[in-house]
C-alpha positions in Angstrom: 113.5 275.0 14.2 116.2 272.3 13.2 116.3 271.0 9.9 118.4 269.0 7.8 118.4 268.6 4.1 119.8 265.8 2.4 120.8 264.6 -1.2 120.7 261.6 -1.1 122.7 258.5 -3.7 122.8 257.9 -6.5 122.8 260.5 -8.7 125.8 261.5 -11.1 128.3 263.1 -8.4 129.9 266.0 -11.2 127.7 268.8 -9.3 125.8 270.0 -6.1 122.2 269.5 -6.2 120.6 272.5 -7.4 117.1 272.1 -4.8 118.9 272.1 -1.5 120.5 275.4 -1.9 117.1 277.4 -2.7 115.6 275.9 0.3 118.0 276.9 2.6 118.3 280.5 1.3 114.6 280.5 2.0 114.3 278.9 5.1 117.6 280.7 6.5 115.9 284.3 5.7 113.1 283.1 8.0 115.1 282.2 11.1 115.3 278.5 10.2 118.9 276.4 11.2 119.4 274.7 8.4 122.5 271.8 7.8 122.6 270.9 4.0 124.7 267.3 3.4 125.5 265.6 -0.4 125.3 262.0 1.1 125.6 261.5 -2.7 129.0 263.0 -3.2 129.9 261.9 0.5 128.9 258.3 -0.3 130.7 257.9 -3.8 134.3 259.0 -1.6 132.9 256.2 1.1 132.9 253.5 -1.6 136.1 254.4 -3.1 138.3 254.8 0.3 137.0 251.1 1.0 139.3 248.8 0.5 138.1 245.5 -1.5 139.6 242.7 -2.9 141.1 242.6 -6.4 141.4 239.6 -8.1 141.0 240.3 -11.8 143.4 242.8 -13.9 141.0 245.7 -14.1 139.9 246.1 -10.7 143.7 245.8 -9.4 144.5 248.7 -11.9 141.5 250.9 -10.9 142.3 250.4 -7.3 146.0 251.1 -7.8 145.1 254.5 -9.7 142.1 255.4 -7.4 143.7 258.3 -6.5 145.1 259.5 -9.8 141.7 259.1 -11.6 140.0 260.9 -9.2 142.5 264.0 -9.4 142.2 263.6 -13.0 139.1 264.5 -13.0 139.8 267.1 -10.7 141.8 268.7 -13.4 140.7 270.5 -16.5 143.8 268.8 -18.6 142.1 265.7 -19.1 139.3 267.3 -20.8 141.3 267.5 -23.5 141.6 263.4 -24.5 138.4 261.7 -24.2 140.5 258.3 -24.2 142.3 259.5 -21.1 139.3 261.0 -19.7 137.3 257.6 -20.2 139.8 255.5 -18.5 139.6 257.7 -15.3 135.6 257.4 -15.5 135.7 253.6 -16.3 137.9 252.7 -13.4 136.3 254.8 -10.9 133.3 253.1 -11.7 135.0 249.7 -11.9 135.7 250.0 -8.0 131.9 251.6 -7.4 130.8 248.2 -8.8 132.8 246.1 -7.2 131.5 247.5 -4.1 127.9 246.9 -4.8 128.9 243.5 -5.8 129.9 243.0 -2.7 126.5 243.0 -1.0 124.6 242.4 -4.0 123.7 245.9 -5.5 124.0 246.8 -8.6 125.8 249.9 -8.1 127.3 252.5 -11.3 128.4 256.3 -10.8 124.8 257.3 -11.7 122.4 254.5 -11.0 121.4 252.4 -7.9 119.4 249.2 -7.9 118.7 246.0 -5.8 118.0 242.5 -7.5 115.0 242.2 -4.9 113.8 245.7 -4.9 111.8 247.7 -7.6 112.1 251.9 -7.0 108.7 251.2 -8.9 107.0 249.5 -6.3 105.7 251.4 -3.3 105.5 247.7 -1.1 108.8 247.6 -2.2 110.0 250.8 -1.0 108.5 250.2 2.2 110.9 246.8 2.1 113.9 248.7 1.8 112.9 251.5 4.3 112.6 247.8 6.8 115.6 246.6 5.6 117.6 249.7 5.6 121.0 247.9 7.1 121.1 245.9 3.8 121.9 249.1 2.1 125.3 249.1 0.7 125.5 252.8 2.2 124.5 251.9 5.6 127.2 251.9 7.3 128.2 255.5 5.8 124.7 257.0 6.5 123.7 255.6 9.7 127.1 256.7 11.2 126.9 260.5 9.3 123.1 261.0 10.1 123.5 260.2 13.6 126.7 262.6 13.8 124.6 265.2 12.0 121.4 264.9 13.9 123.0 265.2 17.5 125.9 268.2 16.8 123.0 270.4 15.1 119.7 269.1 17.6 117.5 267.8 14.2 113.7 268.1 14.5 113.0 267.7 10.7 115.0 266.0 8.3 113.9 266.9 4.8 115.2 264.0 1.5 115.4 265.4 -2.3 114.6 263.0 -4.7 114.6 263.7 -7.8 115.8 260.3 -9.9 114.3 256.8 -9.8 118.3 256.1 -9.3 117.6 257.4 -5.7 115.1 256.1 -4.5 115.7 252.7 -2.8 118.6 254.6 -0.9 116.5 257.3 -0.1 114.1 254.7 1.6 116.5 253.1 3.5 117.5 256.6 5.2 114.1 257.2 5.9 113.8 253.5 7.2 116.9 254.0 9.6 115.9 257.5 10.7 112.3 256.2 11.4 113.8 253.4 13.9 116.2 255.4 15.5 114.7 259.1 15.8 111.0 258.4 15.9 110.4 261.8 17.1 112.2 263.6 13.4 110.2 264.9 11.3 110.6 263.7 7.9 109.0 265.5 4.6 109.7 264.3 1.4 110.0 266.4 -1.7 111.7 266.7 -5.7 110.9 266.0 -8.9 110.8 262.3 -9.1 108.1 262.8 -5.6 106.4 265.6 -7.0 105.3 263.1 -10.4 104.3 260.5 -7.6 101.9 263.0 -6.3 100.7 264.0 -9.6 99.9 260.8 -11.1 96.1 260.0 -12.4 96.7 257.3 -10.2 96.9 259.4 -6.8 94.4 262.3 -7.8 94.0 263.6 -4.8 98.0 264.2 -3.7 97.7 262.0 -0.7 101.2 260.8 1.1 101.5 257.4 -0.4 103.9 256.3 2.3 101.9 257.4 5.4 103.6 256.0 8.8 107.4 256.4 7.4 107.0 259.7 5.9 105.1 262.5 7.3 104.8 265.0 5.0 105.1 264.3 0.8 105.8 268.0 -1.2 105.0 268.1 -5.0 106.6 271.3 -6.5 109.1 273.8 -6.1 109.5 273.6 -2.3 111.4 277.3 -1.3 107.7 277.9 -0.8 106.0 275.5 0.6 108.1 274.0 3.2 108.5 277.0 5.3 104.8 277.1 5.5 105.0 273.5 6.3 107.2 274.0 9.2 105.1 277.0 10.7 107.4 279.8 9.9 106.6 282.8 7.9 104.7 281.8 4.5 104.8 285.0 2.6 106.3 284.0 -1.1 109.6 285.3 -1.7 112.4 285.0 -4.1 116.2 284.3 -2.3 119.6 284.2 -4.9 120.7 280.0 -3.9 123.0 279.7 -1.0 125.9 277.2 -2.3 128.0 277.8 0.6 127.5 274.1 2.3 129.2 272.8 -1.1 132.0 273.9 -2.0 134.5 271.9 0.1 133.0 269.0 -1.9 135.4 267.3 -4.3 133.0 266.5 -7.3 133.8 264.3 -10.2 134.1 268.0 -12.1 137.8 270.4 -12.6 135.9 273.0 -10.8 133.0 273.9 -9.2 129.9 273.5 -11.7 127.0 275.9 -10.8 123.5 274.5 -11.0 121.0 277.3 -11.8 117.6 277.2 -12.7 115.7 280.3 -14.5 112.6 278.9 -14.1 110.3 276.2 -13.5 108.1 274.4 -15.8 108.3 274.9 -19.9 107.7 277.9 -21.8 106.4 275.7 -24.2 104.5 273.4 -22.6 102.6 271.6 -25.9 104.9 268.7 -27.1 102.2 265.8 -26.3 105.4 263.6 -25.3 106.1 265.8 -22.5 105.9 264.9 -18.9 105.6 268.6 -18.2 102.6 268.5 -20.2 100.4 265.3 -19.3 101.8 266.8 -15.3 100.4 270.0 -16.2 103.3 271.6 -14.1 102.9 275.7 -14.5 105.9 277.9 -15.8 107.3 279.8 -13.2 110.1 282.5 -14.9 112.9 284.2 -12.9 112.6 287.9 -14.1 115.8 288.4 -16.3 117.0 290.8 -14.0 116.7 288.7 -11.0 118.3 285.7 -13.4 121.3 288.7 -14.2 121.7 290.0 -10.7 121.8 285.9 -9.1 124.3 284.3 -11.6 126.9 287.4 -11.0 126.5 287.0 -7.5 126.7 283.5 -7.6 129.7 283.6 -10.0 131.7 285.9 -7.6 130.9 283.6 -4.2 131.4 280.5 -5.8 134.5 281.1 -8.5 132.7 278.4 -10.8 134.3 276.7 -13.7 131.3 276.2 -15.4 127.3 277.2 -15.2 124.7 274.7 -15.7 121.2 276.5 -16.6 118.7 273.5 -15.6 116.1 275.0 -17.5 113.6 272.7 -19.5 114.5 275.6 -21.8 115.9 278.8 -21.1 114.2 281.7 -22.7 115.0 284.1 -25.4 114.8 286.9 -22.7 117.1 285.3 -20.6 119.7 283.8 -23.0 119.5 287.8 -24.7 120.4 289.3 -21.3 123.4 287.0 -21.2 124.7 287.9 -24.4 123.9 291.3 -23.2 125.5 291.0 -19.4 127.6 287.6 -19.5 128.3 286.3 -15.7 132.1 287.3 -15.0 134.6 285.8 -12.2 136.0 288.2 -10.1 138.5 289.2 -13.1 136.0 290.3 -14.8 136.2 287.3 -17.0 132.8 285.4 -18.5 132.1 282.0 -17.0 131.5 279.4 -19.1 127.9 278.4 -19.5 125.1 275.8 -21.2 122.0 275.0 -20.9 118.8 273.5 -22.8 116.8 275.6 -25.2 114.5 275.2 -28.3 115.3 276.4 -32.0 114.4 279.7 -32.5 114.8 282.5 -34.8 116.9 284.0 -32.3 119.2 281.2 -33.0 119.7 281.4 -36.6 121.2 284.6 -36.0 125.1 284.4 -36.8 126.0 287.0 -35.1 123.8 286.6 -32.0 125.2 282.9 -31.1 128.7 284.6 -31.8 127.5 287.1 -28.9 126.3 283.9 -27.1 129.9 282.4 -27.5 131.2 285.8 -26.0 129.2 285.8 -23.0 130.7 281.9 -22.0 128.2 280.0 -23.8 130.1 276.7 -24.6 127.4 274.5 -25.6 123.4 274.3 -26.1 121.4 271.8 -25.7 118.6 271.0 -28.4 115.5 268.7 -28.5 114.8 268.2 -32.0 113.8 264.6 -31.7 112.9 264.3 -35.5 114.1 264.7 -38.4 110.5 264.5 -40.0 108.2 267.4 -40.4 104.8 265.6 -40.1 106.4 263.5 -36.5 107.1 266.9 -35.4 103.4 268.4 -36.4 102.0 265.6 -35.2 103.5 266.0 -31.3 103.0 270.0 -31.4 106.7 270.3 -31.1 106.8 273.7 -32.6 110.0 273.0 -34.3 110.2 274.1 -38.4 113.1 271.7 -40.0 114.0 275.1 -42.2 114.6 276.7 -39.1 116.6 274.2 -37.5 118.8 274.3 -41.1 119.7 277.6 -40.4 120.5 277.3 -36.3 122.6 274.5 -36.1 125.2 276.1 -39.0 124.6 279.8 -37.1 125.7 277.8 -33.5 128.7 275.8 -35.5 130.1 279.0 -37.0 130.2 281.0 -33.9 132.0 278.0 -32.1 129.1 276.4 -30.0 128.9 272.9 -29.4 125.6 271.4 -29.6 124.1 268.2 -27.8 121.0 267.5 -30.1 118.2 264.9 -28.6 116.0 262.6 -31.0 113.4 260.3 -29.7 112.1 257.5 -31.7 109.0 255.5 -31.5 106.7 258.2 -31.0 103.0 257.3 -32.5 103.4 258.6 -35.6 106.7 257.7 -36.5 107.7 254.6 -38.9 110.4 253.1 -40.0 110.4 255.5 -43.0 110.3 258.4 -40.9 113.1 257.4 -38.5 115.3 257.4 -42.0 114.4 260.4 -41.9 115.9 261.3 -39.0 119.0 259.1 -39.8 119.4 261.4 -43.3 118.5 264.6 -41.5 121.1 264.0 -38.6 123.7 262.8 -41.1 123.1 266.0 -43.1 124.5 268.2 -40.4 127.0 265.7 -39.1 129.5 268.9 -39.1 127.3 270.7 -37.2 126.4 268.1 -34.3 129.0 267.3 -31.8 127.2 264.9 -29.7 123.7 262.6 -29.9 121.3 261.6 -27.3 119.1 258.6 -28.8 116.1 257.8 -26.5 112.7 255.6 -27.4 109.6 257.2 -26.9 108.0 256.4 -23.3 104.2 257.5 -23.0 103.5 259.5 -19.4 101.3 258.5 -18.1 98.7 261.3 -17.9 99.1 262.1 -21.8 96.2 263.3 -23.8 97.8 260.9 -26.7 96.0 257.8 -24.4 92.8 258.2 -25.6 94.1 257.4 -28.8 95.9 254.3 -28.3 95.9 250.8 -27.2 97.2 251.1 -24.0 99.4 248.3 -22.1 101.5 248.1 -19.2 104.9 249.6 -19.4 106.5 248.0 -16.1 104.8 246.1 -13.7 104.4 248.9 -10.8 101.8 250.8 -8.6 104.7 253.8 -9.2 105.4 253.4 -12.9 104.7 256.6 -14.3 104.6 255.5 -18.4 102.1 253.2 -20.2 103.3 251.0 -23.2 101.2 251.2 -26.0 100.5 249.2 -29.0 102.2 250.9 -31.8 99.4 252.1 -34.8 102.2 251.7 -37.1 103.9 248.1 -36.0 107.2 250.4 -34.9 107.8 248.6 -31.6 110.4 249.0 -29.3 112.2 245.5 -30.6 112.0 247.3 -34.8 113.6 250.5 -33.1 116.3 248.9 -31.1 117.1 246.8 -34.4 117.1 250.0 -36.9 119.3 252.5 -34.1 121.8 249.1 -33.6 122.0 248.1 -37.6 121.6 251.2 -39.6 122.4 254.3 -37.3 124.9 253.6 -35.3 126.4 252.1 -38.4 126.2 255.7 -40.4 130.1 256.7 -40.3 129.3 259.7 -39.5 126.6 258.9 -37.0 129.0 256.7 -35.0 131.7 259.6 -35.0 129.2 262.4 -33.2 127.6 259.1 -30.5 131.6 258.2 -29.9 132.0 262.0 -28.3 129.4 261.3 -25.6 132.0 261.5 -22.6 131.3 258.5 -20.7 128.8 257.8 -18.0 128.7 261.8 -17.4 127.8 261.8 -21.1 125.5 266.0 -21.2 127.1 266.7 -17.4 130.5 266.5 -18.6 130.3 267.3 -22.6 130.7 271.2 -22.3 134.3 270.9 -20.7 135.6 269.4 -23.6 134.8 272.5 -25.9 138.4 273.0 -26.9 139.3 269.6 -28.4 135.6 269.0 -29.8 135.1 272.2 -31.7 137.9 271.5 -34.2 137.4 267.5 -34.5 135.3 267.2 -37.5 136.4 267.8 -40.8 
């Protein structure tokens, strides 16, 4: 059995997918030939090394320092001046955009998108998948894919797709594959196809593009594609095989290790929550295993940086890394982050100091209010007294956190979004950088009963309803409150002006050592 794995565009190009390399460690152990590409990383390279015309002052500049920005980036230097840093990032992307231009795509370093074509429509998929040469990567992938399909003898081809940001280029692989090798196999699998498949809409799991794709996975898939393919289907547990990228020159001064501890929540209440209303179960990585992997990983792959993909990682884990911090073969800790929740654990000075120690650059925080009956009222599980004692314990021992608040949830106002503005403002010291989102409603939420429910997007793939707000706080009032009062706080505008651009959470950990002694 021949399979190939693909990641395919456009997803933000400053790591290697984290999916791809479990699958082939479990497929490999069973006597499966497995090729792994990053068409994603492959194709940003492909759109830079094209050469279109300049004709206003910006684009000649980016094109002239195409090179120098991209070794910029390359180099850990940089991450010391966000204003340096932001000029490689903005005139990278300048020539990416240009070149969607060019065949009218609306093209960034993390999104993808057609005027004609919705990644929310399934008829519309099937469009692009038919009109696969209008692709702006088409004549990238088409030449690649064949290459890769005749040196390694493909029978299956398996696609990754996690973001909506991938999806219409995903389809047009599948739509050139389809014409060209009718024979392949292709199966479809990842996050953003495992919601698909778990939708109230499709309750019973059925392959919503039968006749271009023939299987559709929902899940973690180191399991349930070898059974898919007829090899051996006993459940197993293989350390990641990275080896298939690291000759890739990612938008990173390093190589940044994906990881995942487990699957799922730990948590799993917060009635915002896609992993709720998806009822996804939590899978843990024993500690151990988690322990054993990362050292392993650290030593093969010399990474610059860790990135636990954890919806949160648990107090076990983040305790046996304080305990047994990943080293590099000088015996040195790696720098890590990840996303957690605000625990007691955390309010322990000395622990985050042993945190620090162990590589821990920055955590990642979801407190999303900064009022005590919004937070009840979602089953958050978050005390506000606790968080006043974690986010001085993380400051003191020199970690950088990258707090999220989401407005517009149903029991939110305009009072209680002050709230949030005096709470945030309050530990302005403490904060080093904001993520500011406005509540989306899954689809499958236990909140619907409750509410007056209207369409979100037009959309038989849309996977959030809009709702009509039992307060009056719609989407128009929060838009007008974040744009006139909070990103006019002084303070507030100092932590959102951090946010390294475009990258914004992929890149904020490398810029530890200028961040940490900004605020006064």
């Amino acid at each position: 059995m021949n399979i190939l794995l693909l990641h395919p565009p456009q997803a933000k190009p400053s790591e290697p997918p984290a999916g791809l390399p479990l699958l082939a460690s479990a497929l490999r152990a069973r006597g499966c030939n497995c090729t792994l590409c990053d068409l994603n990383i492959e194709g940003v390279h492909y759109l830079l090394e094209q050469a279109h015309p300049a004709t206003d002052t910006w684009s000649k500049r980016a094109a002239k320092n195409r090179q120098r920005n991209l070794e910029a980036l390359n180099n850990p230097a940089t991450y010391d001046n966000l204003s340096k840093y932001a000029r490689a990032v903005t005139d990278i992307n300048k020539l990416i955009d240009n070149a969607g231009k060019a065949c009218g795509a609306n093209v960034s370093l993390a999104n993808y998108g057609e005027k004609n074509l919705s990644p929310l429509k399934s008829e519309e998929l099937i469009q692009a998948a038919a009109d696969y040469r209008k692709n702006l990567y088409y004549p990238f992938f088409s030449k690649r894919l064949a290459s890769l399909i005749e040196q390694h003898s493909i029978e299956s081809v398996g696609i990754s797709l996690n973001f909506l940001s991938q999806a219409l280029c995903s389809f047009a692989i599948i739509g050139y594959l389809r014409e060209h090798y009718p024979g392949i196999r292709i199966i479809l699998g990842g996050g953003l196809v495992t919601t698909w498949l778990q939708s109230p809409h499709n309750q019973n799991g059925q392959n919503l593009f039968s006749g271009l794709v023939d299987n559709m996975v929902a899940g973690p898939g180191e399991n349930l594609l070898p059974e898919l393919l007829g090899l051996n289907s006993q459940h197993a547990r293989f350390c990641p095989d990275y080896s298939d990228f690291l000759d890739y020159r990612y938008l990173s001064p390093g190589f940044v290790l994906p990881y995942a501890t487990s699957t799922g929540c730990f948590w799993r209440k917060c009635l915002f929550c896609p992993e709720t209303s998806e009822q996804n179960p939590y899978h843990p990585v024993t500690c151990a295993t988690v322990l054993q992997e990362v050292q392993q990983l650290s030593e093969q792959t010399s990474p610059s940086l860790i990135h636990f993909l954890d919806n949160a990682v648990s107090p076990a884990v983040l305790k046996g890394l304080a305990d047994t911090p990943p080293t590099d073969r000088n015996g040195t800790p790696v720098p890590w982050y990840g996303f957690v929740r605000f625990t007691k654990q955390l309010a322990d000075v000395d622990f985050c100091r042993r945190l620090r120690a162990s590589g821990c650059l920055m955590l990642k925080l979801g407190l999303e209010s900064g009022s005590q009956d919004v937070l009840n009222e979602m089953e958050k599980g978050i005390d506000l007294q606790l968080v006043r004692k974690v986010l001085p314990a993380l400051h003191q021992a020199g970690i950088m956190t990258y707090v999220y608040l989401l407005f517009g949830t149903p029991g939110e106002s305009l009072a209680e979004a002050r709230q949030t503005m005096a709470f945030t403002s309050e530990f302005h010291k403490e904060i080093t950088f904001l993520n500011l989102a406005i509540f989306n409603l899954p689809l499958g939420s236990p909140q619907l009963k409750d509410l007056d429910i209207q369409k979100f997007y037009e959309g038989d793939l849309s996977i959030y309803s809009d709702f009509k707000h039992p307060r009056g706080w719609a989407r128009k009032e929060i838009r007008r409150f974040l744009d006139n009062e909070f990103r006019r706080d002084p303070k507030l505008l100092r932590i959102l002006q951090n946010d390294p651009t475009l990258f914004t959470s992929n890149h904020a950990a490398l810029f530890h050592n200028q961040l940490m002694g900004y605020k006064a």
